[in-house]
KOLLUM-353522 format. One record per residue: x, y, z of N, C-alpha, C in turn; residue in one letter; residue number from 1. Coordinates in pm, 1 decimal, decimal comma, always signed. Example, Ala and Ser with C-alpha at 12.3 -4.5 7.8 and 13.67 -1.06 7.14 Angstrom:
<pts>
+----------+----------+----------+----------+----------+----------+----------+----------+----------+------+-----+
!      n.x !      n.y !      n.z !     ca.x !     ca.y !     ca.z !      c.x !      c.y !      c.z ! rest !  nr !
+----------+----------+----------+----------+----------+----------+----------+----------+----------+------+-----+
!  +1319,0 !   -569,0 !   +780,0 !  +1230,0 !   -450,0 !   +780,0 !  +1320,0 !   -330,0 !   +780,0 !    a !   1 !
!  +1285,0 !   -225,0 !   +708,0 !  +1367,0 !   -106,0 !   +714,0 !  +1290,0 !     +3,0 !   +787,0 !    s !   2 !
+----------+----------+----------+----------+----------+----------+----------+----------+----------+------+-----+
</pts>
This chain:
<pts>
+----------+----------+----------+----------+----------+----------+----------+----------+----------+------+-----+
!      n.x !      n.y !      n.z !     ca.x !     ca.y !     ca.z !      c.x !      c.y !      c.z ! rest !  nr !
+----------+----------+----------+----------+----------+----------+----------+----------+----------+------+-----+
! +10003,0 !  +8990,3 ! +13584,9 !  +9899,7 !  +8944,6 ! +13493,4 !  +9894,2 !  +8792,4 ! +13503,0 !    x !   1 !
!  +9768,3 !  +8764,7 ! +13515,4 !  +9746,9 !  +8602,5 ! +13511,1 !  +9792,2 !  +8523,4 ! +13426,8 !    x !   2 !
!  +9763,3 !  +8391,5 ! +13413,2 !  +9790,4 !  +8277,7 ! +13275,0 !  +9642,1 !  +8305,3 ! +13177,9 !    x !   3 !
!  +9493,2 !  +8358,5 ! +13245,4 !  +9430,0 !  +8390,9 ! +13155,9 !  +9424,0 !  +8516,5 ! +13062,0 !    x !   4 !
!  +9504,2 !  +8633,1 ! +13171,3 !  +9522,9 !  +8763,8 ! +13072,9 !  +9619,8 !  +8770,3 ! +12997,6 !    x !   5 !
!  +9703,9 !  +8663,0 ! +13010,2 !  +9827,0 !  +8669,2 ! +12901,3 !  +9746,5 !  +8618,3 ! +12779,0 !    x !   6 !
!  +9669,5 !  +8465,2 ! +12756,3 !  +9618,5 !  +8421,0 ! +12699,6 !  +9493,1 !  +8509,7 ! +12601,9 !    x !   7 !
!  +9438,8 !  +8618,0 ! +12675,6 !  +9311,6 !  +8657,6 ! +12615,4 !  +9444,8 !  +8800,3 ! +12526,6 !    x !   8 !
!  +9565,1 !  +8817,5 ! +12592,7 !  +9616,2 !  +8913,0 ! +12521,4 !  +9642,7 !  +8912,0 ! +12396,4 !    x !   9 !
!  +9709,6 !  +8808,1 ! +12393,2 !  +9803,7 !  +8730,5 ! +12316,2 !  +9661,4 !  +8697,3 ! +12185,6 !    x !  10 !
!  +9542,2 !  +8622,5 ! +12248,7 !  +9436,2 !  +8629,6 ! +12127,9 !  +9405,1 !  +8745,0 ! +12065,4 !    x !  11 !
!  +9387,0 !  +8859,0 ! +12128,5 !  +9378,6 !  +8999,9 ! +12092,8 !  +9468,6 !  +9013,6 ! +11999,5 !    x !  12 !
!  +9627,7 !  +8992,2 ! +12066,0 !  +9702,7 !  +8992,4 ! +11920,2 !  +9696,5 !  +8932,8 ! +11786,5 !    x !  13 !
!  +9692,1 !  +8852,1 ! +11848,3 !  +9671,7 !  +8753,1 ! +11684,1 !  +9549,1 !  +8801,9 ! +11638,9 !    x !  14 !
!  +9432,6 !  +8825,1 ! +11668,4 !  +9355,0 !  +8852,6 ! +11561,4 !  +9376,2 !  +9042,4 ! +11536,7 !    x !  15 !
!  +9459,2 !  +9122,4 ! +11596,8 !  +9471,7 !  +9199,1 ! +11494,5 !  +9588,8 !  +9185,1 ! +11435,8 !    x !  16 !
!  +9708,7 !  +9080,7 ! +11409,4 !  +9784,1 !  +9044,0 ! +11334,8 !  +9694,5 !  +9010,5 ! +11211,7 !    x !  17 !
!  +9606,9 !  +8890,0 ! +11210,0 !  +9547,3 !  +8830,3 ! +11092,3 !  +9436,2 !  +8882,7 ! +11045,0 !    x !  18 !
!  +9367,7 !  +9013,8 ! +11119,6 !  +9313,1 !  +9093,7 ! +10970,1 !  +9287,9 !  +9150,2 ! +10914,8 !    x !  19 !
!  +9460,5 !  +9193,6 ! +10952,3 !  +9514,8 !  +9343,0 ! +10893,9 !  +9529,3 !  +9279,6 ! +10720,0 !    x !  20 !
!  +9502,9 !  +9375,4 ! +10618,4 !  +9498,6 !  +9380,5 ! +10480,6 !  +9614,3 !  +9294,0 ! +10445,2 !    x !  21 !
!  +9688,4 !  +9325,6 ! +10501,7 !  +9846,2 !  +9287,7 ! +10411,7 !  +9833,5 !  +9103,7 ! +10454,2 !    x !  22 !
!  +9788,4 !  +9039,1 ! +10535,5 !  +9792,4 !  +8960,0 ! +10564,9 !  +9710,1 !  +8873,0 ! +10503,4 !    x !  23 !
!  +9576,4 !  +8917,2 ! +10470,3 !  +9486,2 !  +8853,8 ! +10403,1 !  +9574,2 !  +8855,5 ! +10221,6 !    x !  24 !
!  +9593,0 !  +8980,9 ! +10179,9 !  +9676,2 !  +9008,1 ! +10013,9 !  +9793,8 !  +8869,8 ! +10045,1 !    x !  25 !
!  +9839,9 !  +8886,3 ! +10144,9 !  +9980,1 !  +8765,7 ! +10138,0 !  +9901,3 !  +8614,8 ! +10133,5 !    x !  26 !
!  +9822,1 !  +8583,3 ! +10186,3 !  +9695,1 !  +8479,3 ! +10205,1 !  +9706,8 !  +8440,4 ! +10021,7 !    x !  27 !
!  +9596,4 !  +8536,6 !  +9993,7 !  +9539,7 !  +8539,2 !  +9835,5 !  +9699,4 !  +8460,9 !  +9739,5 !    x !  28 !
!  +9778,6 !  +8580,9 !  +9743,6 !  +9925,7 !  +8522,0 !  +9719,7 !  +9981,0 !  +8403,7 !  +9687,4 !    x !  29 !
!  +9967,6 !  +8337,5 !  +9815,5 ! +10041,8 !  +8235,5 !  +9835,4 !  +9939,0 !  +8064,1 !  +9778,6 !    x !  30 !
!  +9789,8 !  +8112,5 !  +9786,6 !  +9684,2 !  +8028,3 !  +9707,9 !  +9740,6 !  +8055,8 !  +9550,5 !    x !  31 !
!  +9753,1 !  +8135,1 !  +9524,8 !  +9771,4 !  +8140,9 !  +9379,2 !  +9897,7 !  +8137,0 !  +9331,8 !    x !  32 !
! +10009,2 !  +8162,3 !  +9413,1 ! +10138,4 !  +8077,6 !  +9393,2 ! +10131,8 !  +7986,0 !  +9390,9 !    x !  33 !
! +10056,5 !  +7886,8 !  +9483,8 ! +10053,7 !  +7714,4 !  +9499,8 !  +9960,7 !  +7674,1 !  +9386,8 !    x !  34 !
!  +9870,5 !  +7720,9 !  +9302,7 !  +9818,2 !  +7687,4 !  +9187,8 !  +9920,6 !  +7744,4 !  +9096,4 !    x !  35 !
!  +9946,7 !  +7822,5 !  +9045,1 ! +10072,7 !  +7859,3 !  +8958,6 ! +10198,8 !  +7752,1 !  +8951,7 !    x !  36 !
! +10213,1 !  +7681,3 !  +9079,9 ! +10356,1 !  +7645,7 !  +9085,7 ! +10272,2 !  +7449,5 !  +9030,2 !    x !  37 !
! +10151,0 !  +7442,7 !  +9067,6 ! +10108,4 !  +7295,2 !  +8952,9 ! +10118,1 !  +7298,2 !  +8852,1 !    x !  38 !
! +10085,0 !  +7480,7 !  +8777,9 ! +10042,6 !  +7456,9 !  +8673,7 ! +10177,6 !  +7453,2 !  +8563,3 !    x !  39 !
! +10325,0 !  +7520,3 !  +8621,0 ! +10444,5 !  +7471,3 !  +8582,9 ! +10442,1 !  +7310,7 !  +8578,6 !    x !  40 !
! +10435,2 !  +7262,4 !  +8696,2 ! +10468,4 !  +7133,0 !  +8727,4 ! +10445,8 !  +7033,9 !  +8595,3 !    x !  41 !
! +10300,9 !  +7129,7 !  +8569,4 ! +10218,6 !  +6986,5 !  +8479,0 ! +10256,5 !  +6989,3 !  +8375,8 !    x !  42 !
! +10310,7 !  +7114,8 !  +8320,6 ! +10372,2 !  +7184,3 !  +8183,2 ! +10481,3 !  +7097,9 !  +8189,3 !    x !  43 !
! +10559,1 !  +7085,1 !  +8305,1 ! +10752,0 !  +7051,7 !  +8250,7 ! +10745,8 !  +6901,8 !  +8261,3 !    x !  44 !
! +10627,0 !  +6856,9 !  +8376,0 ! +10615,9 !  +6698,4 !  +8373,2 ! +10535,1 !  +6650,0 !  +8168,1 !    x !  45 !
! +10461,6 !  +6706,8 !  +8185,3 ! +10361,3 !  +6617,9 !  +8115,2 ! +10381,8 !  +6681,5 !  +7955,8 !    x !  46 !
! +10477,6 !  +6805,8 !  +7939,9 ! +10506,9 !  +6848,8 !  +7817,2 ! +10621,0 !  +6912,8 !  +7756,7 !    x !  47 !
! +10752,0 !  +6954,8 !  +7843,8 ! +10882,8 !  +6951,8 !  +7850,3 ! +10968,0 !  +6864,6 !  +7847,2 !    x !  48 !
! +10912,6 !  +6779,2 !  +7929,8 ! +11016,6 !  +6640,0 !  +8031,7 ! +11000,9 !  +6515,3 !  +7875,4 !    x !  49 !
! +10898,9 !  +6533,7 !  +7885,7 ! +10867,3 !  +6432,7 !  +7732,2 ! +10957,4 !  +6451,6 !  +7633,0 !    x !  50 !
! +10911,4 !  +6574,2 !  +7550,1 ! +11029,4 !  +6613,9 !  +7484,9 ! +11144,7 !  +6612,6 !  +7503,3 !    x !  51 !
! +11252,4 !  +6616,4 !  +7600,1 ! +11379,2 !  +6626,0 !  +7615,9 ! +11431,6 !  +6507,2 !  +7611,6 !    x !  52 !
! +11312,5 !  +6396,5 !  +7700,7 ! +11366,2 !  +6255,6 !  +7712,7 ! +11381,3 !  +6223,6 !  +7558,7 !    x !  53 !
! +11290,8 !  +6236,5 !  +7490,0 ! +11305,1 !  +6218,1 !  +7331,7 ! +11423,5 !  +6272,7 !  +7279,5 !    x !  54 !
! +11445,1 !  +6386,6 !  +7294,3 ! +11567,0 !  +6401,4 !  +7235,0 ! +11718,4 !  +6340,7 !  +7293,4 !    x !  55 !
! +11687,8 !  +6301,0 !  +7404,9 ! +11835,2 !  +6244,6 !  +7491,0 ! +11849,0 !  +6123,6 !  +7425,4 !    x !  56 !
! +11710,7 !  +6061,6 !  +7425,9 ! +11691,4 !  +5878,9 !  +7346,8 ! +11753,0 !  +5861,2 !  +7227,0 !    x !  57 !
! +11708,1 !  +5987,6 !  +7134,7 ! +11802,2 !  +6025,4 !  +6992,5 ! +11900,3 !  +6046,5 !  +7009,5 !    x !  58 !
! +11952,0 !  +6135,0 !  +7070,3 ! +12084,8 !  +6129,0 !  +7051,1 ! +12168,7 !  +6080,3 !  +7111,9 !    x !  59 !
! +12131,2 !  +5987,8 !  +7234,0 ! +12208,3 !  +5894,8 !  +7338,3 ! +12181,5 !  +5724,0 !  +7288,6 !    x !  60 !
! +12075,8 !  +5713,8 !  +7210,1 ! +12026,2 !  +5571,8 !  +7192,9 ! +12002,5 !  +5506,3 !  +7321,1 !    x !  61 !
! +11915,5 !  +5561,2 !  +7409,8 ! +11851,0 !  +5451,2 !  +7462,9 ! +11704,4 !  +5485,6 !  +7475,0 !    x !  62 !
! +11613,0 !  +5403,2 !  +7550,5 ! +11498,6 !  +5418,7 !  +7469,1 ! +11403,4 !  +5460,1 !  +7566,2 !    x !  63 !
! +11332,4 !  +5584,1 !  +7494,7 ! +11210,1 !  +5690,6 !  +7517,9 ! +11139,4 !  +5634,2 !  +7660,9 !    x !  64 !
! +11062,0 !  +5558,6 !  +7616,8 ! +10960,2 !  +5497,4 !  +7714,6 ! +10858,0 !  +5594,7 !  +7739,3 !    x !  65 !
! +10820,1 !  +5656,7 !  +7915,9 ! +10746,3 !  +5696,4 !  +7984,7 ! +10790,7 !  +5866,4 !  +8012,0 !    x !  66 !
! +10864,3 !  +5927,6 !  +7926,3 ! +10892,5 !  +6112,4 !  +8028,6 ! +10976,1 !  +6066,3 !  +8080,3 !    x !  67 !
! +10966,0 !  +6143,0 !  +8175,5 ! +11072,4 !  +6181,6 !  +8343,1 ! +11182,8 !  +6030,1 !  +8323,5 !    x !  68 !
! +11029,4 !  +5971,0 !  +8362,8 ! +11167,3 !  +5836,7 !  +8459,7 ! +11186,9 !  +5755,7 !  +8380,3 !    x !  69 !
! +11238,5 !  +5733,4 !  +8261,7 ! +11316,7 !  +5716,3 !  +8191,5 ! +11462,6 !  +5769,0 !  +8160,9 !    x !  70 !
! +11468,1 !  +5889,7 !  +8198,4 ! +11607,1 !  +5929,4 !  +8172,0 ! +11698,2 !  +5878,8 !  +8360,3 !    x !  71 !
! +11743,3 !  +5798,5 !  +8326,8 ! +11816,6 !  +5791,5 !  +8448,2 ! +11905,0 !  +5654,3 !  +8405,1 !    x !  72 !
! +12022,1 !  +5722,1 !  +8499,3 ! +12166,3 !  +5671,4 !  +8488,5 ! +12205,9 !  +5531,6 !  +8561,8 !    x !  73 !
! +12234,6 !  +5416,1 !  +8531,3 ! +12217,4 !  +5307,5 !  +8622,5 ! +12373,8 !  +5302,6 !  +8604,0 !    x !  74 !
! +12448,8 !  +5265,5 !  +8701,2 ! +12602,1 !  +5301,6 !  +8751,3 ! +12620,0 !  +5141,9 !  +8725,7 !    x !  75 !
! +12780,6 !  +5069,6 !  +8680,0 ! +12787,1 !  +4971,1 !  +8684,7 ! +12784,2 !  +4908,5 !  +8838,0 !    x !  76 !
! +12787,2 !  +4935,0 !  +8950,4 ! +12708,6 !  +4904,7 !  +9064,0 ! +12592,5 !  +4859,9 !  +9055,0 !    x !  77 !
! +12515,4 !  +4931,5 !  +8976,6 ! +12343,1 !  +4921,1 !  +8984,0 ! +12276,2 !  +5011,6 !  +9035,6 !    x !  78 !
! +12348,1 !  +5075,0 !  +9050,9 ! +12329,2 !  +5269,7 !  +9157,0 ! +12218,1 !  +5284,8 !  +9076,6 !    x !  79 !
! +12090,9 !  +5351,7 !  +9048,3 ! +12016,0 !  +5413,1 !  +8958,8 ! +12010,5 !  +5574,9 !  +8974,3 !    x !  80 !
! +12095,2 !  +5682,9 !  +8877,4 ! +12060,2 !  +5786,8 !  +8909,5 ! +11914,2 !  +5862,8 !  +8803,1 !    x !  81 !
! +11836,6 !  +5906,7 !  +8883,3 ! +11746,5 !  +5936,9 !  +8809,6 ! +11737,8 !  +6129,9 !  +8793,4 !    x !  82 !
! +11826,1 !  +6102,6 !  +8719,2 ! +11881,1 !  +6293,8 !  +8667,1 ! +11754,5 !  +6344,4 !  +8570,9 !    x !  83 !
! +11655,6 !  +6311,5 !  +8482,3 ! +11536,2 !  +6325,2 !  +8438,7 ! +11472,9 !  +6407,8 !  +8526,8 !    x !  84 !
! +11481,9 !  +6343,1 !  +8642,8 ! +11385,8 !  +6431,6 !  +8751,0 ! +11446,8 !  +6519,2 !  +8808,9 !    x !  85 !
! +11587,5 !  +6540,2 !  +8827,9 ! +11638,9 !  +6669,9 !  +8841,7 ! +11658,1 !  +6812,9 !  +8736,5 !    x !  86 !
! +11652,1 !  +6741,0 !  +8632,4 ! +11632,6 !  +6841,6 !  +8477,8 ! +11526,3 !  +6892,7 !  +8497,7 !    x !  87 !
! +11423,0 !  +6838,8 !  +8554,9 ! +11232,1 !  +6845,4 !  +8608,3 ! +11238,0 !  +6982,2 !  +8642,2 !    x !  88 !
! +11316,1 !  +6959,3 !  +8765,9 ! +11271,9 !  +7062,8 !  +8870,5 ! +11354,0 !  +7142,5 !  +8864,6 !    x !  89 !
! +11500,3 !  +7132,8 !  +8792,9 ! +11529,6 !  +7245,8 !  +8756,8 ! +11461,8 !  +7365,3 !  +8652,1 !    x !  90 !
! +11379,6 !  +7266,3 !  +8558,5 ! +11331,7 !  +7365,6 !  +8475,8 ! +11206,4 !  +7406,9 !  +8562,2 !    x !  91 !
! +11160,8 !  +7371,7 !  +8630,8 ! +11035,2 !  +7398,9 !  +8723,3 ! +11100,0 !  +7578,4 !  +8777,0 !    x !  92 !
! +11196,7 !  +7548,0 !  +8841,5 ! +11289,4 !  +7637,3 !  +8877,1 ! +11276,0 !  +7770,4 !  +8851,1 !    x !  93 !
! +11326,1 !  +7743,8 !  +8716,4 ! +11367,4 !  +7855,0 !  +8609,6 ! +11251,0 !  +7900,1 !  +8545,6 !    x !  94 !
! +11148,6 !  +7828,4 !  +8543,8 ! +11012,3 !  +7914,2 !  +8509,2 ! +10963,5 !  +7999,0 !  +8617,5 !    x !  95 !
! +10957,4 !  +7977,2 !  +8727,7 ! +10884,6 !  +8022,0 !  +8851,8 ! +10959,3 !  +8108,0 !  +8862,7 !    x !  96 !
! +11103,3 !  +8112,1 !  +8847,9 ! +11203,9 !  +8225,3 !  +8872,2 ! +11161,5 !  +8365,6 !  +8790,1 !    x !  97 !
! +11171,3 !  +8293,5 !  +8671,5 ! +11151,7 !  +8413,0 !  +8548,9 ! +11015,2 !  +8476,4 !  +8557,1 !    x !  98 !
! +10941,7 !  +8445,0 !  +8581,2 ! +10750,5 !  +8465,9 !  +8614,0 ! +10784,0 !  +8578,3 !  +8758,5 !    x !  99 !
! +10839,3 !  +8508,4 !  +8811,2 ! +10855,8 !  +8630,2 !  +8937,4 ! +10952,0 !  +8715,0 !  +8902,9 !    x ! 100 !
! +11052,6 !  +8711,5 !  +8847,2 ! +11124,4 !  +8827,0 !  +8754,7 ! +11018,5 !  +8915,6 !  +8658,6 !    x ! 101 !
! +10937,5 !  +8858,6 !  +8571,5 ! +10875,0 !  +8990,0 !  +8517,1 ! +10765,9 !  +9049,8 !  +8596,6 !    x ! 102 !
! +10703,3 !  +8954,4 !  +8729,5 ! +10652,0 !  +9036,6 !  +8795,6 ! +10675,8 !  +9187,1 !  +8871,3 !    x ! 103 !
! +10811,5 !  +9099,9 !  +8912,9 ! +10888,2 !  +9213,0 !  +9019,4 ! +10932,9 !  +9341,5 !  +8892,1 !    x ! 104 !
! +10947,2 !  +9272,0 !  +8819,5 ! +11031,7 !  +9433,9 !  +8725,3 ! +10896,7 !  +9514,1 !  +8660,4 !    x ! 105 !
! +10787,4 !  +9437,5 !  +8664,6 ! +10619,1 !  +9552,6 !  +8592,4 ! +10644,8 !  +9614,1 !  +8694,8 !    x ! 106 !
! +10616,2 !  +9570,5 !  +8824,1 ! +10550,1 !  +9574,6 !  +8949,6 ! +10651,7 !  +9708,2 !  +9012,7 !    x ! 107 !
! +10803,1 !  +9704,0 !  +8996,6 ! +10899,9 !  +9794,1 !  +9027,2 ! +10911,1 !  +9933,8 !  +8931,6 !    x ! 108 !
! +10869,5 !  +9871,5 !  +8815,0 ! +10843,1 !  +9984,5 !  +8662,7 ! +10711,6 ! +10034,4 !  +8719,7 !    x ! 109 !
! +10597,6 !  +9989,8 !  +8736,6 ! +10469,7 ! +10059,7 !  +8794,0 ! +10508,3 ! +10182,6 !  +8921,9 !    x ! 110 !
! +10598,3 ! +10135,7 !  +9026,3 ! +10582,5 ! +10193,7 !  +9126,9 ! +10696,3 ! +10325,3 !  +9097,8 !    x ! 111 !
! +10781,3 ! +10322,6 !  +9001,1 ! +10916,3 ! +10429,1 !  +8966,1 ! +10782,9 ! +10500,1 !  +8877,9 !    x ! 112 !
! +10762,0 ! +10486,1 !  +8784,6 ! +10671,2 ! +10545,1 !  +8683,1 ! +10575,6 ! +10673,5 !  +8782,3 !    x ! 113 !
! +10500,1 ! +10593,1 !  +8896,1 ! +10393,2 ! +10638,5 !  +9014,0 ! +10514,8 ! +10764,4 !  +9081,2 !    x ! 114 !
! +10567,6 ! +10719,0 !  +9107,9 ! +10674,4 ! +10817,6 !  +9182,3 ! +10697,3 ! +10917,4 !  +9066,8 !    x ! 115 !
! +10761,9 ! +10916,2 !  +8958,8 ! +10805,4 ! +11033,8 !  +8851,5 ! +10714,8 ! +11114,6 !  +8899,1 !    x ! 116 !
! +10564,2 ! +11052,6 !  +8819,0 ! +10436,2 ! +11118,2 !  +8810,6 ! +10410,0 ! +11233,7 !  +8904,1 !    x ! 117 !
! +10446,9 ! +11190,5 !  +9011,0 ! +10421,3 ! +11281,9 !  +9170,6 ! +10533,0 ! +11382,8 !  +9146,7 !    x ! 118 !
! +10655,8 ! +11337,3 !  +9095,3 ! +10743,7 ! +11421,9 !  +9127,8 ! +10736,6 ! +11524,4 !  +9026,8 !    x ! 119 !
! +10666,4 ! +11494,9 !  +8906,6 ! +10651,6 ! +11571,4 !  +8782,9 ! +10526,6 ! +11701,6 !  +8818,6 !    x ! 120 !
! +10443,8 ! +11631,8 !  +8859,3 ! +10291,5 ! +11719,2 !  +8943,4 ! +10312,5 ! +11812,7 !  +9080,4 !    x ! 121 !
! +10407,8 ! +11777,8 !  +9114,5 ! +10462,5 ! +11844,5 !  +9255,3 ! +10588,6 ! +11969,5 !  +9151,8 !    x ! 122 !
! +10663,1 ! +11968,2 !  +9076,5 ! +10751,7 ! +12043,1 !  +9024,3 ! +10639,1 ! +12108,9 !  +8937,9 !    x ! 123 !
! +10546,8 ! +12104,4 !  +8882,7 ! +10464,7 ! +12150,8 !  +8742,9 ! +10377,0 ! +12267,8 !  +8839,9 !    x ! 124 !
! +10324,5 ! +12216,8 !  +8958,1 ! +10247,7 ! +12346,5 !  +9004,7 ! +10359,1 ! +12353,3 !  +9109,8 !    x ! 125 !
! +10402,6 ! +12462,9 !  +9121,7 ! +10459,0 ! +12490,9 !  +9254,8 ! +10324,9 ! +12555,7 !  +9379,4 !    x ! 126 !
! +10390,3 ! +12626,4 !  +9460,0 ! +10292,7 ! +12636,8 !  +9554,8 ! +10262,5 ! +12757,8 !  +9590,1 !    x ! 127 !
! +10144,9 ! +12791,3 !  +9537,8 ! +10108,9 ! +12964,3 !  +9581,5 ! +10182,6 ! +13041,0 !  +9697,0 !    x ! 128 !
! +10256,9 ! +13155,4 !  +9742,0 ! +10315,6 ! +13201,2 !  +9828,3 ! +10233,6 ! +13191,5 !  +9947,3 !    x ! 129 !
! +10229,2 ! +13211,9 ! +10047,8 ! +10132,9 ! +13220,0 ! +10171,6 ! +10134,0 ! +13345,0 ! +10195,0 !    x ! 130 !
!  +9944,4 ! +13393,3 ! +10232,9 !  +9948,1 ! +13494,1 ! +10226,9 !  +9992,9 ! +13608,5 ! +10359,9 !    x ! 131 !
! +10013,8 ! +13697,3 ! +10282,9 ! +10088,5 ! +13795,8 ! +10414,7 ! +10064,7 ! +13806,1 ! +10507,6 !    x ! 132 !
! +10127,9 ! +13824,7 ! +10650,2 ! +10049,1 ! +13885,3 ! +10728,9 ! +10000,9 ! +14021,4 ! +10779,3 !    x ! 133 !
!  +9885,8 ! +14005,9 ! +10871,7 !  +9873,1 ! +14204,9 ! +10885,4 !  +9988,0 ! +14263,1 ! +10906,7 !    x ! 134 !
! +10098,2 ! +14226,5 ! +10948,0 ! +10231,2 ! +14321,8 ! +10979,9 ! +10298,8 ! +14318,6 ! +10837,9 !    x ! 135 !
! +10311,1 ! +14266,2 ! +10783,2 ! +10369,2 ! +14258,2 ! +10657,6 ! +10304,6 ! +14369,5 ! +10582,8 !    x ! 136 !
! +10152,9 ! +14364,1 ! +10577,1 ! +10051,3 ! +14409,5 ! +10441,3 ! +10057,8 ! +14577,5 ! +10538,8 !    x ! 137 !
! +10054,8 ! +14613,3 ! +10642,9 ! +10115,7 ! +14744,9 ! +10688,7 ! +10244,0 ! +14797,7 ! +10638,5 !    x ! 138 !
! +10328,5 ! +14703,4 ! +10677,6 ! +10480,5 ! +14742,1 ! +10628,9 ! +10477,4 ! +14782,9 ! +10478,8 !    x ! 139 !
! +10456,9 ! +14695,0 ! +10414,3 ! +10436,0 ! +14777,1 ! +10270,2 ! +10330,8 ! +14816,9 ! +10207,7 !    x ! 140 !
! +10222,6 ! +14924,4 ! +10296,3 ! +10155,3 ! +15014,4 ! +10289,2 ! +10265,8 ! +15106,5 ! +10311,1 !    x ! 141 !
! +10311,4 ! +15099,2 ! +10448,9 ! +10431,5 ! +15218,1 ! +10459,3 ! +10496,6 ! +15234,3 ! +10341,5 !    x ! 142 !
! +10587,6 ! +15127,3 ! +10327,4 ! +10702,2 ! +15146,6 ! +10212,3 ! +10642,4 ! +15243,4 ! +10102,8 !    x ! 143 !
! +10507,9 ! +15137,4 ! +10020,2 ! +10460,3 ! +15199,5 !  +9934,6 ! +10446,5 ! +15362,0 !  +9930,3 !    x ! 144 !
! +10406,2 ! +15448,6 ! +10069,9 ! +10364,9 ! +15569,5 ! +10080,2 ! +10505,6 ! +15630,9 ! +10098,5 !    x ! 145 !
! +10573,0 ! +15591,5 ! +10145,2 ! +10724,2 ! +15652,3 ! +10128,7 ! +10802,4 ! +15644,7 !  +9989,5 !    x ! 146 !
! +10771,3 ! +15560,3 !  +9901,4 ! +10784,4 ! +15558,4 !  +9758,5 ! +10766,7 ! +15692,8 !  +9712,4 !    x ! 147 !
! +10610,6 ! +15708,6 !  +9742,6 ! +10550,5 ! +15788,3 !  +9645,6 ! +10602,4 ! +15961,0 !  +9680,8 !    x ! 148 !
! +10628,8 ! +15964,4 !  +9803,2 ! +10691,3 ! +16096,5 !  +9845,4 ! +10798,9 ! +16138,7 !  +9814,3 !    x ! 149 !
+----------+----------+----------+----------+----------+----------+----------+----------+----------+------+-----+
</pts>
């Protein structure tokens, strides 16, 4: 095979890699993870991070200022650690974590629930016998007439 039939193969592949269903659903996904994961951001920056610095200022005495970058540690070196912004993204973290935790557990409860269901509908009707065949429906014609004698 040539360098062009590898090339036209290989395109063949990829486009039925990309648009097969599951690929486009993972697509959709990952757009709305990356909006989901701002809309934490803006929550822990612009309405968590505030609050906490406030309370560290109270009860550490030093002073509030701006959110985030305010809380940070200046080392008698002059080191500046800015741990504010690691509290950030840890809580960034732990939201995105937990959000995909109750997804996965509806989403795992939906699909056990779907399964019972089947298994409940599959046990509730069982399955009509199959019907006889002509050698069978002879045979106990016989039987039957030998009964009766």
């Amino acid at each position: 095979m040539g360098l062009k039939g590898k090339a036209t193969s290989l395109i063949e592949e990829f486009k039925a890699f990309a648009f097969k269903g599951n690929i486009v659903d993972m697509a959709i996904g990952i757009i709305i993870g990356a909006a989901f994961g701002k809309i934490v951001n803006s929550f822990v920056n612009d309405i968590v991070m505030p609050l906490v610095t406030a309370l560290i200022a109270k009860c550490g005495g030093q002073d509030a200022g701006e959110g985030v970058k305010t809380l940070v540690y200046t080392t008698s070196e002059g080191i500046a650690i800015p741990y504010g912004t690691f509290i950030g993204e840890v809580l960034n973290f732990l939201i995105v974590a937990f959000a995909v935790f109750l997804l996965m557990k509806k989403f795992l409860g939906f699909m056990q629930n779907m399964r019972k269901k089947k298994e409940e509908e599959a046990a509730a009707a069982p399955a009509a016998p199959p019907e006889p065949t002509a050698q069978e429906k002879l045979l106990t014609e016989i039987r039957d007439l030998l009964k009766n004698k």
